[in-house]
N, C-alpha and C positions, 0 to 999 in steps of 0.2 A: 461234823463241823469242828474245824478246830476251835482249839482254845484263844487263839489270839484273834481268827476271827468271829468267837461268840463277845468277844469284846469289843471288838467295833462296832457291830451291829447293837450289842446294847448301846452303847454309848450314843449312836444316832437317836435314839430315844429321849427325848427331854424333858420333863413330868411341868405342871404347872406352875409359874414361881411367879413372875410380875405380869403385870400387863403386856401383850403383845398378839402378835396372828392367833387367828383360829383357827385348825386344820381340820380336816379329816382323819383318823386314826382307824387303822385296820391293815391283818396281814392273813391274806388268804389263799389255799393253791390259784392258781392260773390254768383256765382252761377247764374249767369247769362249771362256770357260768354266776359264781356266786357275786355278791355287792360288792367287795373291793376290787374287783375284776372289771364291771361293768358298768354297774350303775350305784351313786354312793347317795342316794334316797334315803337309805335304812344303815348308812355305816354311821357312828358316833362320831362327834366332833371331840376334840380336846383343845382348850386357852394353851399357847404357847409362850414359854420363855421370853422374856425380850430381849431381842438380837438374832433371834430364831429366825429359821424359813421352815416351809413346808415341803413335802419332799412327796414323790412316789417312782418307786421305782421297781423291777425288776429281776429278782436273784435267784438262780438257777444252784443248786446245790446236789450234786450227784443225779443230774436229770430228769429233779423235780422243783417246778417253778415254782416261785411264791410273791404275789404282789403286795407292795408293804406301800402304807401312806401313815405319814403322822410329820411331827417336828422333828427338827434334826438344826444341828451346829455346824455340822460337816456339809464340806461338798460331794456331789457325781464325780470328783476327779478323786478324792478319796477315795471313795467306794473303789471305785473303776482301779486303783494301784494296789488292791488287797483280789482284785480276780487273781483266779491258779486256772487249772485247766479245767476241774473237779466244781470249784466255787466261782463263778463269776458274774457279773450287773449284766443284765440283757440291754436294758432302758433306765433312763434316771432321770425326771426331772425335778429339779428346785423349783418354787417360786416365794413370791414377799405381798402377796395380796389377802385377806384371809377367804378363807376355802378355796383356795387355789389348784390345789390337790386330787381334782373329780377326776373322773372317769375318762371325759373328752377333751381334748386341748381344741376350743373352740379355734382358734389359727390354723388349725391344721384341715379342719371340719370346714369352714370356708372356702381353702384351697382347694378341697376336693370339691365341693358343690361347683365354685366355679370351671374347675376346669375339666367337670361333668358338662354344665351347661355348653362351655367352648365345644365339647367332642360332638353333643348332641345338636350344637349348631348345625357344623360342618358338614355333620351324617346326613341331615336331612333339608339342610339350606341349599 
C-alpha cells in the first residue's frame, strides 16, 4: 500500500474526543466469514468525535478484501477518488445514527423480503 494511501486510511480513523455517535470499529478479511463481515454481535463499539459519521466499507488491495467499520470525517467520495486499479472501495457506506454500521442495511433487507414475497406470489397465485 502506498504511502499516501496509508494516510488516508489512517486519517479515516477518529479516536474518541467529545461527545458524539457510537460505531462499530473493526477491520477484517472479507470472505471469510468472520464478525466485521457478517454479523457485529462480538465486534467492539467505539464513542465517536463530534461531527463524525460512521462508516463501513469495502477495500480491495492487490486482491485481497478487507471490511473496515469505525468513525471517519471523510466521505465514500473520498475514498472512492484515491481507487488505482491495484487499490480500490468495493462498497462504502456512511451513516449519523449511532451503531449504524452493522452488518445488514435493513432497507435493503426489506426490499428483498418484499419482492420475495411479490415472486412467490406470482409463482404460486
Amino acid at each position: 500500500m502506498s504511502w499516501n494511501l496509508s494516510l488516508l486510511l489512517s486519517s479515516l480513523i477518529v479516536g474518541p474526543e467529545n461527545s458524539g455517535l457510537t460505531c462499530y470499529e473493526c477491520s477484517q478479511p472479507k470472505g471469510v466469514g468472520l464478525p466485521c463481515e457478517l454479523s457485529v454481535e462480538s465486534v467492539p463499539q467505539t464513542a465517536c468525535a463530534a461531527g463524525t459519521s460512521c462508516i463501513k466499507y469495502v477495500w480491495t488491495n492487490a486482491g485481497t478484501s478487507i471490511v473496515y467499520r469505525h468513525c471517519t470525517s471523510l466521505t465514500c467520495d473520498v475514498l472512492q477518488q484515491n481507487s488505482t486499479a491495484f487499490n480500490r472501495l468495493e462498497t462504502c457506506q456512511t451513516c449519523n445514527v449511532d451503531l449504524c454500521n452493522k452488518a445488514v442495511n435493513e432497507t435493503h433487507l426489506f426490499v428483498i423480503i418484499v419482492m420475495l414475497s411479490v415472486l412467490f406470489h406470482v409463482l404460486l397465485g
